[in-house]
N, C-alpha and C positions, 0 to 999 in steps of 0.2 A: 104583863107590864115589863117591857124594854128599859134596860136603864144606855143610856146617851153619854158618852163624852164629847164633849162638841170645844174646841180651840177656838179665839179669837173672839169673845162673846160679849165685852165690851161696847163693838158699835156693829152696824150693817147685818150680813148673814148670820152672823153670830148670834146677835143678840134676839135676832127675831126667830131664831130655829129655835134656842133654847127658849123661849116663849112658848113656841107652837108644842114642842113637845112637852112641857109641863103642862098645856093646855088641857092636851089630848090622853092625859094622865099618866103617861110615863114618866121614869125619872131623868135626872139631867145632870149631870157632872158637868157643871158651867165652868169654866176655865178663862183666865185673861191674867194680861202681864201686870195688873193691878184692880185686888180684888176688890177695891172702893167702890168701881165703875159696874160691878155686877152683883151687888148685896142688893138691890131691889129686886132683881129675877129670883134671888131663893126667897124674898120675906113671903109668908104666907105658903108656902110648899116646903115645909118641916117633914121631914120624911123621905121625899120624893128628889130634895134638889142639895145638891152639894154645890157651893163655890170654893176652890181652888186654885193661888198663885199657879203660872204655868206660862214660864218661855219657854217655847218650843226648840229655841237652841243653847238649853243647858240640861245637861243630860239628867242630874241632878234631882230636877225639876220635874223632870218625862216620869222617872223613876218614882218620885212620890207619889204624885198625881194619879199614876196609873197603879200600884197597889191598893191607894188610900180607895180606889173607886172601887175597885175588887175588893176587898176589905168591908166596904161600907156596904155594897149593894149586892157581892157575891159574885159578879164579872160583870163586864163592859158587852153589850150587844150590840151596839154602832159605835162607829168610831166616826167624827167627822175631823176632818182636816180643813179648817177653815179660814185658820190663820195665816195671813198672809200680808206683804205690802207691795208697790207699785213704786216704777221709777222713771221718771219723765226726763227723754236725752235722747239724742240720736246716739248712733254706736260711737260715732268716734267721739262724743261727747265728754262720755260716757265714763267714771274716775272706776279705779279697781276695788274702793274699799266700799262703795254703794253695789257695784254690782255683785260683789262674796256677798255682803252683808243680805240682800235679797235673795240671792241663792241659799244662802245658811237658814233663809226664813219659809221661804217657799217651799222648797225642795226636799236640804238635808234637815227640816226640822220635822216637816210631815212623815218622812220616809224612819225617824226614831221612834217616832212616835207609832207609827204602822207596825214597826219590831217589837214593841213593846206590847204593843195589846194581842198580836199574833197567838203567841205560846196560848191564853189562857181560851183564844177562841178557838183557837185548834183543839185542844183536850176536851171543848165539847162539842165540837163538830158544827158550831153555827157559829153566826155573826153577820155583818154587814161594815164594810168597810166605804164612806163616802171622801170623797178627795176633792178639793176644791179646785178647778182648772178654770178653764174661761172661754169665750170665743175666741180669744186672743192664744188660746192653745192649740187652737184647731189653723187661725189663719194671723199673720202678723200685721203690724201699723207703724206706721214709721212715728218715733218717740218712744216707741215702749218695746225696742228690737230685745233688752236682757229681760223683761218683763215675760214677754213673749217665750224665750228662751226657756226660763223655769216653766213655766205651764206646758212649753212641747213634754217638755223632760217629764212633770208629771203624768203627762198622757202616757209616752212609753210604758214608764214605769207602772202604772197602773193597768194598764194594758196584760204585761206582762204576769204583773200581780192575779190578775182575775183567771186566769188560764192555771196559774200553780196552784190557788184556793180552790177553785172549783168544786174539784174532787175529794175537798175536804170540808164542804158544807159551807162554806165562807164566801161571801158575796161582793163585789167592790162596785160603784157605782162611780162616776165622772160627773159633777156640775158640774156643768157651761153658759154661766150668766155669761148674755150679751151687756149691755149698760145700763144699769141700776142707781137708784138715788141712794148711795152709798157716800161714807169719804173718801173713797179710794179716787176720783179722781178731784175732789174739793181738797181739804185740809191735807191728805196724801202729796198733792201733786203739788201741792205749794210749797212741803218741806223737803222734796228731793228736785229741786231745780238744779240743771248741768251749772256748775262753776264759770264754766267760759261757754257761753255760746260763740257757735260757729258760721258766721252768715252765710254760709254758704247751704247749709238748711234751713235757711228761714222759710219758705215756701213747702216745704217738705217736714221734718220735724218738727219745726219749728209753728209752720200752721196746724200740725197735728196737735201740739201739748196747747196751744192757746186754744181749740176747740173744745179738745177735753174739759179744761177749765170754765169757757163761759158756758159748758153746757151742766155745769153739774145743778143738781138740783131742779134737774129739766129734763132727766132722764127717761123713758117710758118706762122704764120695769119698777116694779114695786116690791121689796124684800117680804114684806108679808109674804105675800101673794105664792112669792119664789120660795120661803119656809114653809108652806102650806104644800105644797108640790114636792119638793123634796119630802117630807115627812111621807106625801102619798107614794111616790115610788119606792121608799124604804121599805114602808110595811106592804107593798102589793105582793102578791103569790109569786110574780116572775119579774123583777123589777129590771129597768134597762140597764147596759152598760152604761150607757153617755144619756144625759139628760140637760137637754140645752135648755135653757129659760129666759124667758123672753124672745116676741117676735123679730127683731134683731138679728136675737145668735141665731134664730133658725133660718131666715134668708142669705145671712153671710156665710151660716156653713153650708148650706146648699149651694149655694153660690159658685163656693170654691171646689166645692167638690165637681161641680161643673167645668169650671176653667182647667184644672187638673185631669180629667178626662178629656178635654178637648185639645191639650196640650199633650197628653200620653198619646194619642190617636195619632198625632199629625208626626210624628217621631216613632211609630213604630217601629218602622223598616229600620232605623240608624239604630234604635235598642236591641232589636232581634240580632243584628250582622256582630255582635259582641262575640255570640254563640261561637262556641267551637263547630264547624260543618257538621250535618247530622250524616252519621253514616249509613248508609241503605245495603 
């Protein structure tokens, strides 16, 4: 029996992960910035399910959370980093106290929360480490250029992250939902509108966030479906790096990974002549 801390559990991936793994009878350390919205996911899984306050950017918070889970269940075996929010604006749009505030969410609150459950999984040599990224980490869209930004940042990071665990029994995995019936672009995108639009993106940004919007709720992927998948890649014997979900993120990141080789190719000669001469 795995016990789960899972962030953001509230609405979307959150809330449908910590379903699937209380389902599949492990426990769950449900987490959200108001515990109201997630007392249905523990009633009836006494034992099994812990809810606990938890903003990801009060450190505070990180710190209770994560003893209180160790304490209760004896450590933490996955970690997911789920929580997250979206910000609809072209770059120059775009005000400084939305985009720290998205970065302090995305990023530096997943990356505490990574340090924090580290130590206890390191002294027993396992774990799993899951990080929420996006297709929008792998390639960008115009409207969500700082959006886009933190999910590069988490891939690095996570990237990096799995090369130093390795060798210490710790495993980190990347989701990359393409578009999902989530809030993130319904109720999300309606409360982080740019201040001053700039018509000069209206055809560009501007057609991008109005698509986001009348699509929401019309999305192909299914969070179920994508908590089900993730639970499977966690517990398989070799699970992946990156795990893209939805048909979507696996066309767009093919995609790009295409156009990026086909653009490295035709520039070869100009990148090699960087070279200092070789010497013979």
């Amino acid at each position: 029996m795995r016990t789960w801390l899972i962030t953001g559990c509230s609405t979307g991936f959150g809330r449908e992960l910590a379903r699937t793994v209380l389902a599949c009878g492990d426990r769950a350390v449900v987490t959200a910035r108001n515990t109201d919205q997630i007392k249905d996911l523990c009633d009836g899984a006494e034992g099994r399910a812990l809810g606990l306050p938890l903003d990801v950017t009060l450190p505070e918070q990180i710190e209770v959370a994560v003893a209180t889970a160790q304490e209760e269940f004896g450590g933490i075996d996955v970690l997911v980093n789920n929580a997250g929010i979206g910000y609809f604006a072209a770059v120059e749009e775009s005000t400084d106290d939305e985009i720290r505030r998205m970065f302090e969410i995305n990023l530096f609150g997943l990356a505490a929360l990574t340090r924090a459950v580290l130590p206890g999984m390191r002294r027993r040599r396992t774990g799993t480490i899951v990080n929420f990224s996006s297709v929008g980490g792998l390639r960008a869209f115009p409207a969500v250029g700082y959006y886009n930004a933190t999910k590069f940042a988490v891939e690095g990071l996570s990237e990096a992250l799995w090369q130093e665990v390795a060798p210490l029994g710790i495993k980190v995995l990347l989701a990359e939902p393409g578009p999902f019936r989530t809030h993130w672009a319904g109720r999300s995108a309606n409360e982080t509108l740019p201040e001053h639009e700039i018509a000069d993106y209206a055809d560009t940004a501007g057609a991008a966030r109005a698509s986001f919007r009348q699509n929401t709720g019309n999305e192909p992927g299914d969070p179920t479906l994508a908590a089900e998948a993730i639970f499977t890649a966690v517990t398989a014997d070799n699970p992946p790096h990156r795990l893209l979900l939805g048909s979507p993120a696996y066309d767009m990141a093919l995609a790009k990974l295409d156009e990026m080789r086909t653009e490295f190719t035709a520039w070869e000669d100009l990148t090699r002549s960087a070279d200092f001469p070789v010497q013979n």
